[in-house]
C-alpha positions as CSV (number, residue, x, y, z in Angstrom):
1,X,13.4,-9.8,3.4
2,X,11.2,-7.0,4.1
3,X,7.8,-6.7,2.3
4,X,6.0,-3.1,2.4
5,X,3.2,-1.1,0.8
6,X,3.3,2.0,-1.3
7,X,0.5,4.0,-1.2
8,X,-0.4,6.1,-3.8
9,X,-2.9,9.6,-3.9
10,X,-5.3,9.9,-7.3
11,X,-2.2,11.9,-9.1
12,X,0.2,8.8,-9.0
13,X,1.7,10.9,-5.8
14,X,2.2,9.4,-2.4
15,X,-0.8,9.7,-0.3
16,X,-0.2,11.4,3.1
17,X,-1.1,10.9,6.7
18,X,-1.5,6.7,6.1
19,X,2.0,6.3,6.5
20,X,6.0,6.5,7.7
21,X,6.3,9.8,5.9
22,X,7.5,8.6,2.8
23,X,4.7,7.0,0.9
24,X,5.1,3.3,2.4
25,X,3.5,1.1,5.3
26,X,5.2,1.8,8.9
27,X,5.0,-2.2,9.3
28,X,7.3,-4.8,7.5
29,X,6.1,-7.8,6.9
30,X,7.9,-11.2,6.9
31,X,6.1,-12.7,3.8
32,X,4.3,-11.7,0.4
33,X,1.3,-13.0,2.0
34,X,1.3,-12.0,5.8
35,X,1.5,-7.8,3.3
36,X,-1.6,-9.5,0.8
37,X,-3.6,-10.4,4.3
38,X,-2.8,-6.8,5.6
39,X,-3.9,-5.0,3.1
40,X,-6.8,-7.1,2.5
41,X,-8.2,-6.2,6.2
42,X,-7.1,-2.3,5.9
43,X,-7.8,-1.6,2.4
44,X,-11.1,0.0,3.2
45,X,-9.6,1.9,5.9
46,X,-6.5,3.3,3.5
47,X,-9.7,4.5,1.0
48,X,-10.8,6.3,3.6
49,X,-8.0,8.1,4.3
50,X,-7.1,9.1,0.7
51,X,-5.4,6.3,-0.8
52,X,-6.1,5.5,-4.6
53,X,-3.6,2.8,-5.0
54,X,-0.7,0.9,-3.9
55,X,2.2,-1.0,-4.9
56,X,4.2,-4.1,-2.9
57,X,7.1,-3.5,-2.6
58,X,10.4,-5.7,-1.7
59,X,13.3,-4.8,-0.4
60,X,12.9,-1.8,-2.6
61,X,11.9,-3.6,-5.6
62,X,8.6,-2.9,-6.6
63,X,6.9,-6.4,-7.3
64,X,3.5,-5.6,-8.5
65,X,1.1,-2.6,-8.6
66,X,0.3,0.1,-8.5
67,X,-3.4,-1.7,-7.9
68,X,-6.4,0.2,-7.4
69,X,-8.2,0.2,-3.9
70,X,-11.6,1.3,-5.4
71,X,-14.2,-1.3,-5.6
72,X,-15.9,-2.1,-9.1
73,X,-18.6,0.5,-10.0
């Protein structure tokens, strides 16, 4: 198994430059949660950069998202 993250620009695009080229974290990760702790240590970073949203995927299959990066106003 092979968890990953799709990023995703304000259009519902994939965001460029934060990734493999194709819209998704270079890094696998082993477990659901080792991707959730990821994320929740990079997501201000990924803002930063241009990312809106993202979506976990599996193997291919999305599981959940896309969920918005931006904090509450």
């Amino acid at each position: 198994m092979s968890w990953t993250w799709r990023f995703l620009a304000p259009d519902g695009g994939n965001a460029s430059g934060v990734d493999d080229g194709a819209g998704r974290s270079e890094a696998g990760f082993p477990t659901q949660s080792d991707a959730e702790s990821w994320l929740g240590e990079h997501w201000r970073g990924l803002v930063e950069a241009g990312v809106d949203s993202v979506v976990l995927v599996e193997d291919g299959r999305d599981v959940y998202g896309p969920m918005s990066l931006k904090p509450p106003d």
